[in-house]
N, C-alpha and C positions, 0 to 999 in steps of 0.2 A: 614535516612542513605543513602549516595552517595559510589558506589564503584566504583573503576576508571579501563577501561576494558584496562587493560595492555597486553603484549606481550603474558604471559600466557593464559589470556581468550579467549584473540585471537586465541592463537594457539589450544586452548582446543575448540572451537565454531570450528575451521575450519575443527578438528578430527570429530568434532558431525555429521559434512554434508557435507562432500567431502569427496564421497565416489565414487566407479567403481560398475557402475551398467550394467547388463545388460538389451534390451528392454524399451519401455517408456510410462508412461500411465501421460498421461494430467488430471488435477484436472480439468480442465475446457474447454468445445466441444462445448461450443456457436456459433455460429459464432457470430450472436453479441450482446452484453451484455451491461448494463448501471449502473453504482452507481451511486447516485443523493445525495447532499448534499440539507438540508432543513433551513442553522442558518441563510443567511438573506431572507427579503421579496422582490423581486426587482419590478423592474416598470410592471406594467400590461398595455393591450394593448398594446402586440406586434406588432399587424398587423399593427397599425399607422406609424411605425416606417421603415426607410425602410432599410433595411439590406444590400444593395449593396450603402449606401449612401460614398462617399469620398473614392473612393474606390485607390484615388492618395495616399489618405494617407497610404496604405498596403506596407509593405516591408518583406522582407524574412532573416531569418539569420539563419546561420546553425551551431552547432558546429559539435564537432565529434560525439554525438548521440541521437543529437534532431535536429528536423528541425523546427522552429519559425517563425510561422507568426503572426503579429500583425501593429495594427495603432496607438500603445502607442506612446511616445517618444522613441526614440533610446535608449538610455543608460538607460530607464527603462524596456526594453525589452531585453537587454544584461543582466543586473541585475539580471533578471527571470530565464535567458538560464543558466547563471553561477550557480546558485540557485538551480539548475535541477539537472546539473551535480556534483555538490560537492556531491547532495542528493544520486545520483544514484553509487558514488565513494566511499559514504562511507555506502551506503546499499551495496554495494558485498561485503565490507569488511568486516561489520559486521555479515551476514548471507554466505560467504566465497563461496557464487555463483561463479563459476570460469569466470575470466575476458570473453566476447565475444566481436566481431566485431558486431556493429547495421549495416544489413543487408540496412533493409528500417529502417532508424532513425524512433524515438517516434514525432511523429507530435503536436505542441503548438500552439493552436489559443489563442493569448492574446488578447483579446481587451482595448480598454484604458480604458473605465468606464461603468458600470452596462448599462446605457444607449444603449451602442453603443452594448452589450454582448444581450442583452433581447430577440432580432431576434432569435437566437440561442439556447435560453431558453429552457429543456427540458417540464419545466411547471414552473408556478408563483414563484415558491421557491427556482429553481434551481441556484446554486450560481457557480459549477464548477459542471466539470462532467469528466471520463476519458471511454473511447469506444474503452472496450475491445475486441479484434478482428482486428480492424481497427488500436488500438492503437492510439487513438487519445486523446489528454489533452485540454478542452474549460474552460477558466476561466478567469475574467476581471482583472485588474492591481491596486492592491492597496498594498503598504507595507505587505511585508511577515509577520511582528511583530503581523500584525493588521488583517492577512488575514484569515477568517473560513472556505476557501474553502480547504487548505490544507490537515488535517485531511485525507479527503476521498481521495482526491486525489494520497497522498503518499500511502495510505491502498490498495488502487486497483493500483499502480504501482508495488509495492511491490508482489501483485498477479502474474504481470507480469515477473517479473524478478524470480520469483519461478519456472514460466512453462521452464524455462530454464533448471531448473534440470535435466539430464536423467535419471529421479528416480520414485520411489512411494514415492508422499507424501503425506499424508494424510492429510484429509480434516480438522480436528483438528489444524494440525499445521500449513496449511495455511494459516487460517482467524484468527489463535492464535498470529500467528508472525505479518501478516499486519495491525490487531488491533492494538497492542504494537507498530508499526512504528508509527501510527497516532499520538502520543505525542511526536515525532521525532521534534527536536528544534536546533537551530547554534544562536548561539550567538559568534562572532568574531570569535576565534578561536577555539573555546568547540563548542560539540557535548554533547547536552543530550538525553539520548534513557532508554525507558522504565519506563519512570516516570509513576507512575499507573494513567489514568483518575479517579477525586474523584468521580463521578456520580456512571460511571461501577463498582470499586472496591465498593464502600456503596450497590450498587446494589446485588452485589454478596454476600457481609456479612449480608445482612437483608432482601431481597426480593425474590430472585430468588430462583425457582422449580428447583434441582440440575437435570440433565439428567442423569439417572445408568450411570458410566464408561463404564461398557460392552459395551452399545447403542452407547457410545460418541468416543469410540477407535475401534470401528468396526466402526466407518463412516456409519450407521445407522441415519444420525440426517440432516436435511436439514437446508441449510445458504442461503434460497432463501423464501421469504415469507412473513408474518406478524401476528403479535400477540403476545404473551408474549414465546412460545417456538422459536420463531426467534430472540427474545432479549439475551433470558436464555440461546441461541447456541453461538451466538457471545462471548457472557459477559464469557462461562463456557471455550470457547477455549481460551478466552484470558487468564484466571485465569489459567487456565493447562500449557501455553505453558510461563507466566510468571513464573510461579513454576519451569518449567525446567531451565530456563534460569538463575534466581536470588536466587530459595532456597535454594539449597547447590551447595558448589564447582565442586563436585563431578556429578554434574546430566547432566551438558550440555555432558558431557564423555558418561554417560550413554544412555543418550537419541541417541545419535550419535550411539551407539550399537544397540540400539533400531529399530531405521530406518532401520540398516543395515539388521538385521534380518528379520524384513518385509519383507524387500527385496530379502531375501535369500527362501524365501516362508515360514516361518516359523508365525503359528496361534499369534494373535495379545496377547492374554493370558499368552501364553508360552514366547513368547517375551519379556515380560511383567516383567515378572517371573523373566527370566533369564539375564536381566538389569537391573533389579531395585530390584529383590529379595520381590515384593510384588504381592499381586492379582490386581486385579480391585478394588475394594471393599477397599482396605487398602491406594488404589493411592489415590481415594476420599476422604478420611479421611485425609488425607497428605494435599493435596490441599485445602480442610476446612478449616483446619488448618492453613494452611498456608494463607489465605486472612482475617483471623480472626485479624491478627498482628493489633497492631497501627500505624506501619509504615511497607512499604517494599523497598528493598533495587530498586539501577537503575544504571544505569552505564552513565559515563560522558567520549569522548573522543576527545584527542585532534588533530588536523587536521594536527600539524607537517607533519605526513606521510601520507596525505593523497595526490594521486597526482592524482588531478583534473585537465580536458583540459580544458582552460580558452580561447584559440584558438576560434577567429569565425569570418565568411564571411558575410557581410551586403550585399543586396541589393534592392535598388527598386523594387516594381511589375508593372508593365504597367498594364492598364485597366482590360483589357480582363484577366490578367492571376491573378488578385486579386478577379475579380467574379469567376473565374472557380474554383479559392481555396474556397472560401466561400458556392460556391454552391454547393460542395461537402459536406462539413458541414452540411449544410442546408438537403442536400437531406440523412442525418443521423439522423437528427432531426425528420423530417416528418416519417423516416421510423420507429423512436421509437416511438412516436406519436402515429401514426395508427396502433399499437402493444397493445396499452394502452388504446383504446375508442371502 
């Protein structure tokens, strides 16, 4: 089942979370933070390699809210930028973040091939990475069709473009909504968003120790760690905050109410209550329910209106100013590095 997010959903998603808050609490006080993606194995023996090698070939491109550096080819490095900002044009649309000025743009270090990327490596597996804090995107150049570094990457942008809110938002629905971007796809002029991953969803209908709701909507529950209750956080917020989004018409309205109440200081239960008309306990069973399906629904949108800045300034790096950008990198790398051993 495909549903198509028209003007309505739109307008009904943009009621859900745009809202006038007062005060601001940040989901996340890191200062700095890493997501590591693991799907390919890339070259070992970094240190052979040397990392400020050609360093003629760096150029710099900017658009209006990323700043690109890389040693790919040119017009595969446009490619990317463009790619970034469609993404980032039609994440505020879709989640109704109010449009902002990038202050300091989101920084992209593209390299041209795993090769040339490995220096920068956070460990053997690491295929992208985005550095939260710093706001920084490292990931090598290969067709987006074909690329597994995406995934995390959109996941932990999407984090970032959350702390934008001047809101509470809860930890549920951050890592519930950034999960669900990761199946985030363009194909020409379509947008598909929300496709369920088959792994996570089978995961959720057959394997996973549910977390009480109580625990999981009081933000009781950590998204930082390892083991099977770090899989069953992820896996249950994404299942919740798909349920809001695609199980009835009626819920993205509600959830929107939801938030607001939070926000108004009113008990996560009560809130609960009085949006949804159910307990904790009845939400669970909802949500069961609801990933038991054979199929769940996604939404598809088309780019018509979506108005992305395609605008951008190329230029060389001289020597000097392509090590200082790398060694910056570099000296991000070592500093998660020696956080880890």
């Amino acid at each position: 089942m495909c549903m198509s997010l028209g003007k309505n959903e739109v307008s009904n998603m943009e009621y859900m979370i745009s809202f006038t808050y007062e005060g601001m609490r940040w989901l996340r006080n890191m200062t700095l933070s890493m997501s590591m993606l693991g799907y390919l194995s890339l070259l070992s023996g970094c240190a052979t390699i040397d990392p400020f090698a050609d360093l003629d070939e760096w150029k710099e491109i900017r658009s209006q809210n990323f700043m690109l550096y890389s040693n790919a080819q040119e017009k595969v490095a446009i490619d990317f930028l463009n790619e970034f900002e469609i993404f980032r044009a039609i994440a505020l649309k879709i989640t109704t973040i109010p449009p902002f000025e990038e202050t300091i743009p989101v920084r992209i270090y593209l390299f041209k091939n795993p090769h040339s990327f490995a220096p920068f490596q956070l460990s053997k597996n690491t295929a992208g990475y985005f550095v939260q804090g710093k706001n920084y995107i490292a990931l090598y150049a290969i067709p987006f069709e074909k690329n597994p570094q995406f995934p995390i990457i959109y996941h932990e942008y999407i984090h970032y473009l959350i702390s934008k809110y001047p809101a509470r938002i809860p930890g549920w629905f951050n890592e519930g909504l950034a999960t669900i971007f990761e199946t985030f796809e363009r194909e020409r002029d379509i947008v598909t968003f929300g496709n369920p991953q088959f792994h996570r969803w089978t995961f959720m209908k057959r394997h996973a120790e549910w977390i009480p709701m109580k625990e999981f909507l009081s933000d009781q529950v950590s998204y930082h760690g390892d083991g099977n209750r770090f899989t069953d956080a992820h896996s249950q917020a994404w299942a919740l905050m798909h349920y809001f989004l695609f199980g009835n018409r009626t819920n993205m309205v509600r959830l929107g109410e939801y938030i607001s109440l939070l926000n108004n200081g009113i008990d996560y239960g009560d809130a609960l209550l009085s949006a949804f008309g159910m307990t904790p306990e009845e939400l669970m069973q909802a949500v069961k329910k609801y990933v038991a399906r054979d199929a769940l629904p996604y939404s598809t949108l088309k780019l018509d209106d979506i108005a992305a800045d395609d605008r951008h300034h190329s230029r060389s790096l001289s020597e000097p100013e392509a090590r200082q950008i790398l060694d910056d990198l570099m000296n991000v790398v070592k500093a998660f590095q020696e956080t880890t051993h």
